[in-house]
C-alpha positions, -999 to 999 in steps of 0.1 A, spaced: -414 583 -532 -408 549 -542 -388 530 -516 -371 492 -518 -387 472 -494 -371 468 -464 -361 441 -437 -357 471 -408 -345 465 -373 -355 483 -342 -327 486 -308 -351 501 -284 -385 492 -303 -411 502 -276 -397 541 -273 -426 567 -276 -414 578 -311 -398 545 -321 -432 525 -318 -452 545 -342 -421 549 -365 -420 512 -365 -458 510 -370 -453 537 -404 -429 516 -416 -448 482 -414 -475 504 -433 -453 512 -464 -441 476 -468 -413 468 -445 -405 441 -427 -401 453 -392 -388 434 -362 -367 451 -330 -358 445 -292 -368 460 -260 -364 455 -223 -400 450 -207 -430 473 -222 -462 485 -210 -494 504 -223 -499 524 -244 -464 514 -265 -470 476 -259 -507 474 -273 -496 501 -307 -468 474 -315 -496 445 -309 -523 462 -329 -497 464 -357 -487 430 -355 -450 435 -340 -439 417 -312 -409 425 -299 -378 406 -288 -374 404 -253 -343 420 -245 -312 424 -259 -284 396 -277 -268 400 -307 -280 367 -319 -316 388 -326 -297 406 -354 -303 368 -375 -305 368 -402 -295 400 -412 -311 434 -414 -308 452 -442 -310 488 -419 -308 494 -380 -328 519 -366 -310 531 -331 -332 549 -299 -316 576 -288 -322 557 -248 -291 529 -266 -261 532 -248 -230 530 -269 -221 498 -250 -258 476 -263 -250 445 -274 -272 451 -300 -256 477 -314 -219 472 -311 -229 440 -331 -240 460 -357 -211 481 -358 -191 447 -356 -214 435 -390 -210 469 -407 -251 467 -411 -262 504 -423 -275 522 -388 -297 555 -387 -313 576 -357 -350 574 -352 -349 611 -365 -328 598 -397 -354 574 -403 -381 593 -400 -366 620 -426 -351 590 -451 -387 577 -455 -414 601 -445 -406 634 -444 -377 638 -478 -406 641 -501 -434 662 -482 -437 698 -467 -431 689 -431 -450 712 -404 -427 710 -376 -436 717 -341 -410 725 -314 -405 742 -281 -398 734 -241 -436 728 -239 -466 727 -257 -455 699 -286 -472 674 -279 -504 691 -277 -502 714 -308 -488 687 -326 -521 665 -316 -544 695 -326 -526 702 -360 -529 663 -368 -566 665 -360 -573 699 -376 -556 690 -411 -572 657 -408 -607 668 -401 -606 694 -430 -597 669 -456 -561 675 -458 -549 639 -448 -515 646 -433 -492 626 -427 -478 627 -387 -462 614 -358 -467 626 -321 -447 615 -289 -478 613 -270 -520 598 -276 -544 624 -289 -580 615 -278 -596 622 -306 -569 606 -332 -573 569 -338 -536 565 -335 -504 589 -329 -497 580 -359 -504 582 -400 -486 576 -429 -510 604 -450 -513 610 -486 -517 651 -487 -485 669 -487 -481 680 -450 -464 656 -427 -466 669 -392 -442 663 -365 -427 670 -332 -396 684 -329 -377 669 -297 -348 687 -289 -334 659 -271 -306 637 -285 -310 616 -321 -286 588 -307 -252 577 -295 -234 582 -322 -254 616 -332 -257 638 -298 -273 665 -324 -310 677 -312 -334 650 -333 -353 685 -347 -324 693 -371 -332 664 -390 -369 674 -400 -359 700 -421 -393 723 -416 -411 738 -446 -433 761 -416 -417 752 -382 -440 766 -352 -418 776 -322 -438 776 -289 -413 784 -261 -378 786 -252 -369 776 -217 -339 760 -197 -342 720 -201 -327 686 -204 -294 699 -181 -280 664 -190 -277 672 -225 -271 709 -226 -253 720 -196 -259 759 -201 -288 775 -210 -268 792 -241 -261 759 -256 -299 750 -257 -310 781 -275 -280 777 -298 -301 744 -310 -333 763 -317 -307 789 -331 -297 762 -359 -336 750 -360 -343 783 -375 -316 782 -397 -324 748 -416 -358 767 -425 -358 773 -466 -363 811 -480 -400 806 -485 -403 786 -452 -427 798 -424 -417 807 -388 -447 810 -366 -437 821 -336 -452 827 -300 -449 865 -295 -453 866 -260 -417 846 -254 -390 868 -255 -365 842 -264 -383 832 -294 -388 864 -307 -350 872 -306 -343 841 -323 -371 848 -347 -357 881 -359 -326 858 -376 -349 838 -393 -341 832 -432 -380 834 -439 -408 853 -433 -420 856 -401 -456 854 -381 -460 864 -346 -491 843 -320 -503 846 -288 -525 867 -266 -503 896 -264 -512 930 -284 -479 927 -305 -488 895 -318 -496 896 -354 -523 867 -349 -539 868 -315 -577 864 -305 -599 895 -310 -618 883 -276 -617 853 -255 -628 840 -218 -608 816 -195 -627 791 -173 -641 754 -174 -637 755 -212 -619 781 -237 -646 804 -253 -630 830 -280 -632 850 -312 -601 838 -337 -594 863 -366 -597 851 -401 -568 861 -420 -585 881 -447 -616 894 -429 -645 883 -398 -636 868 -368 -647 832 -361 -662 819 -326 -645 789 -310 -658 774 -277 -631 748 -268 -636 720 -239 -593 731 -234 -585 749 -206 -556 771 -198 -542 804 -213 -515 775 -225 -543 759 -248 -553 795 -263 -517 796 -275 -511 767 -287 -548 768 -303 -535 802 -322 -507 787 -334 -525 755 -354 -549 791 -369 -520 806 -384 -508 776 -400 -540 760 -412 -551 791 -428 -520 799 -444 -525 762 -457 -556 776 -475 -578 754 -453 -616 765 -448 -619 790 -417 -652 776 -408 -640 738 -409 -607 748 -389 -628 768 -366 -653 734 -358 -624 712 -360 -609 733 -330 -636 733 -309 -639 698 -313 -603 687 -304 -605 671 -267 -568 669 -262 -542 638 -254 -539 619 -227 -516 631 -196 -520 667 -202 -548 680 -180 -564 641 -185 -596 633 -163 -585 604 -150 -614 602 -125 -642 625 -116 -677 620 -95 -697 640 -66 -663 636 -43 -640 650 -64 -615 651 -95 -586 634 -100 -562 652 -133 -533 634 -145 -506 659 -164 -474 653 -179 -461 689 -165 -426 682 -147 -407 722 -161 -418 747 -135 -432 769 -162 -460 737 -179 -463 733 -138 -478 768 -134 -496 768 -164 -514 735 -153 -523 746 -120 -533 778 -134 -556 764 -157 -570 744 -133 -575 771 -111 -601 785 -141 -618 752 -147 -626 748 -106 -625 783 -93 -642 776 -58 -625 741 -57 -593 728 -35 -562 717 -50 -539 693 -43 -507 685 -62 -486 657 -63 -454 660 -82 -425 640 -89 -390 656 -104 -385 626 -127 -363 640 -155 -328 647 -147 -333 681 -151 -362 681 -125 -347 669 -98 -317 699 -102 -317 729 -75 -316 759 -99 -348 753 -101 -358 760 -70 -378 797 -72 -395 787 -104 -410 757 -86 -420 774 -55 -433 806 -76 -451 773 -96 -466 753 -67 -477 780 -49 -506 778 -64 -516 747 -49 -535 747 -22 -516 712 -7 -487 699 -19 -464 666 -22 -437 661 -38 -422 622 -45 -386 615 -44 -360 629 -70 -360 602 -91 -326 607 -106 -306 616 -70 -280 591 -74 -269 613 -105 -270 643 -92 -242 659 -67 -258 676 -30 -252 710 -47 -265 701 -81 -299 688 -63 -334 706 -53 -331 705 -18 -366 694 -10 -366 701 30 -358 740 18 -389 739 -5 -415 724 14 -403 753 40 -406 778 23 -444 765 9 -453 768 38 -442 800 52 -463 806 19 -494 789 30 -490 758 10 -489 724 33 -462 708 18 -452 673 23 -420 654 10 -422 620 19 -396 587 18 -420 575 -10 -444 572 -38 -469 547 -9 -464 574 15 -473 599 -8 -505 581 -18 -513 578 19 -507 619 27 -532 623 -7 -555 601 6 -555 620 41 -559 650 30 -584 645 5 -618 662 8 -652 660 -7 -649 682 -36 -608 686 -42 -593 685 -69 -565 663 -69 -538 665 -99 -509 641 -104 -474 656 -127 -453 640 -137 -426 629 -171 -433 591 -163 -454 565 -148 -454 582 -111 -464 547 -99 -496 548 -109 -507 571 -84 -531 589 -103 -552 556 -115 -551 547 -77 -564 577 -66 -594 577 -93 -601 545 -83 -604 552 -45 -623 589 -51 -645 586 -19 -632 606 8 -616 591 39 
C-alpha cells in the first residue's frame, strides 16, 4: 500500500514494541523522531543502529515544528506533557497497536500470536521459520530472537507476524492492543490469570481473548493449544475453522514421538503423510508446544516440510528465556523472563531435563504488578518447589499493593521450607546476590526470573562463576 510520507512522532520512543515500530517506519520513508526518559540496551542501540536519537525527556516544545501524527506508548500517562500538548494542538494521535495496523498490517495476512506465555518465543520461531523458507514475512516481536538479525522486518511476502499483547493500547484506548491486529490465522497458546492492574477478575481477561477470536474472518485460522482447557472453550465459539496442538492425544497436531532432556529430539507429523525428525537445542515440554504450533501454521502456509523441519531445529531461541548467560566447569548461570507461576514451573521444569543430576538455584523477583499479588501464593510454591534453593527479591510494586492484596513472602519461604526448599527473602537485590553467591556450588545451576532488569543480577553472577 502506498502511504504519504510521514513526519511521525514517538511519546515513549524507547518502549519494547515502540522502538522497532519506530525503526519499520523509518524503513518505509518516514521521518521519525520521539522522546523518552533514560534508555538502555537493547532499545537504546536498535534506535542508534537506525539512526534515531531520542529526545531526552519530555517538554512540549519537542512537538516543534509540528508532527503530522503522534504515536502514543501505552506506559504515557494521561497527564505527559507531551501529550496533553498534542491534545491542546489537535495533532492526529494513534496507539502503538493503531499504528502498527494503519501501516503494516491493513494490507497483509497477519499471523497473530497471543496468549499469557509463550509469545514471544513462538513469535521469534515463526519469524525465523517463514524467513528461512523463503517466505519473507513481515514481523515485529517484543523481545530479541538469536538467530534474527533484528526483532524486527518490514517483509515483502504476505504474512506479517506479530505478537498479540493483551495489555493496554494507551490512555485514551484501555482496549487489549491484540484487537487491533485483526488475525487472518491467530495462534492462541494459553489462557491464564494476568496483568491484575488491568483486568481485575479473571473473567474480564478471558472476555478479551473472547473478542480476539471474534475479530477472526470466516476463512481465518484458530490454532489452538489443546491441552489448555480455557482455550479450547473459547475455541469452540470461534467463527472459523479450528486446529487443535500440543502433546496431548486429543490434539489434532501433536508429535508422533518425542524425548525431553538437554535438547528437544521428536517426530512432527506432516500434514498429508511421513513424519519428519526434529532435534531442537530448546528445552522444555513449553518449547515442544510452542514448536507445534509454528508446524501447523507453516504447513498450512504451503511451506516445504523438510525446510520447516531444518529451520526448526535450527532456531536457538531469544534472549531472556532459558538464555545462557554464563556457563564453565563451575557451573551455569540461565537468565529467564518467567515472572507467572505457570512460565516459572515450566522453566525450572525444563531445566530440570537439561541438568538432571545438577543443583538448582532460583532467584526470583515479582516485578509486575500482578507478581507481587497474594493469590498467587500456591501456584508459586507448587512452582518453586522445584528448586532446590530459593531467593526471592523484593515486591517490586509493594507500595501499590494493600497488606491483603500482597504475597506475603515470610508465609512462602515457610512453607518452602517445610517443603525442603531453603528459601531466603532478603531486604534486597545486594543481599540477594550475596545469599546466591553463598550458596553456590561447583556444578549448580543458577537461574535468574524475572519481567525486568532484576539489577543485573544474572550478568554478575556469570561474571563471578567460580565458587566461593
Amino acid at each position: 500500500m502506498n502511504q504519504p510520507r510521514l513526519d511521525i512522532y514517538f511519546i515513549a520512543i524507547g518502549g519494547t514494541g515502540m522502538a522497532p515500530l519506530a525503526c519499520l517506519l523509518q524503513e518505509q520513508g518516514h521521518r521519525v523522531r520521539g522522546s523518552d526518559g533514560p534508555l538502555y540496551p537493547p532499545m537504546s542501540d536498535l534506535l542508534a543502529a537506525a539512526g534515531i536519537q531520542p529526545l531526552p525527556g519530555f517538554s512540549p516544545s519537542h512537538l516543534e515544528p509540528r508532527p503530522d501524527l503522534v504515536v502514543v506508548g501505552n506506559a504515557v500517562p494521561r497527564g505527559n506533557v507531551e501529550a496533553q500538548e498534542t491534545e491542546r494542538l489537535g495533532i492526529p494521535r494513534v496507539s502503538m497497536p493503531e499504528a502498527l495496523w494503519r501501516f503494516f498490517l491493513s494490507d497483509r495476512r497477519p499471523l497473530v500470536i497471543a496468549g499469557t506465555h509463550g509469545k514471544t518465543t513462538t513469535t521469534s520461531l515463526a519469524a525465523w521459520v517463514y524467513r528461512s523458507c523463503g517466505a519473507d514475512p513481515g514481523y515485529l516481536i517484543g523481545g530479541l530472537p538469536i538467530d534474527l538479525p533484528t526483532s524486527f522486518a518490514s517483509g515483502s511476502g504476505p504474512r506479517f507476524i506479530v505478537e498479540g499483547d493483551e495489555y493496554n493500547a494507551s490512555y485514551f484506548d484501555r482496549g487489549p492492543k491484540f484487537l487491533h491486529y485483526r488475525p487472518q490465522t491467530l495462534i492462541l497458546t494459553s489462557i491464564e490469570y494476568d496483568h491484575a492492574d488491568l483486568y481485575p477478575s479473571p473473567e474480564l481477561l478471558v472476555d478479551a481473548y473472547r473478542r480476539l477470536i471474534s475479530t477472526l474472518p470466516s476463512d481465518g485460522l484458530l490454532i489452538a493449544c489443546g491441552d489448555q482447557p480455557q482455550v479450547l472453550e473459547l475455541a469452540a465459539g470461534a467463527p472459523c475453522e479450528v486446529m487443535t496442538y500440543g502433546l496431548g492425544k486429543e490434539c489434532d497436531l501433536r508429535p508422533a514421538s518425542f524425548e525431553l532432556g538437554a535438547t528437544i529430539s521428536c517426530r512432527l507429523p506432516d500434514l498429508s503423510d511421513g513424519e519428519r525428525a526434529v532435534t531442537s537445542p530448546l528445552a522444555g515440554a513449553h518449547n515442544l508446544s510452542n514448536m507445534m504450533a509454528v508446524w501447523g501454521a507453516a504447513l498450512r502456509d504451503g511451506l516445504e516440510p523438510a525446510r520447516v523441519a531444518d529451520a526448526l531445529s535450527r532456531f536457538r531461541g531469544v534472549h531472556r528465556r532459558l538464555e545462557v548467560v554464563g556457563e564453565g566447569p563451575e557451573g551455569v548461570v540461565i537468565d529467564d523472563f518467567a515472572h507467572h507461576p505457570s512460565a516459572i514451573a515450566a522453566t525450572l521444569e525444563a531445566l530440570r531435563q537439561r541438568y538432571p543430576e545438577r543443583r538448582v538455584l532460583a532467584l526470583f523477583e515479582p516485578r509486575s504488578l500482578s507478581a507481587g499479588r497474594r493469590i498467587f501464593h500456591y501456584d508459586y510454591l507448587r512452582a518453586l518447589s522445584r528448586a532446590d534453593w530459593v531467593g526471592i527479591a523484593p515486591i517490586y510494586h509493594r507500595d501499590r499493593l494493600s497488606d491483603d492484596e500482597s504475597l506475603d513472602l515470610d508465609l512462602l519461604c515457610r512453607e518452602l521450607g517445610t517443603a525442603g526448599v531453603e528459601s531466603f527473602h532478603p531486604a534486597g537485590i545486594e543481599e540477594l546476590y550475596a545469599l546466591a553467591r553463598g550458596a553456590f556450588r561447583s556444578g549448580d545451576v543458577i537461574v535468574t526470573m524475572s519481567s525486568g532488569s532484576f539489577g543485573g543480577i544474572a550478568k554478575r553472577l556469570a561474571e563471578s562463576l567460580t565458587p566461593g
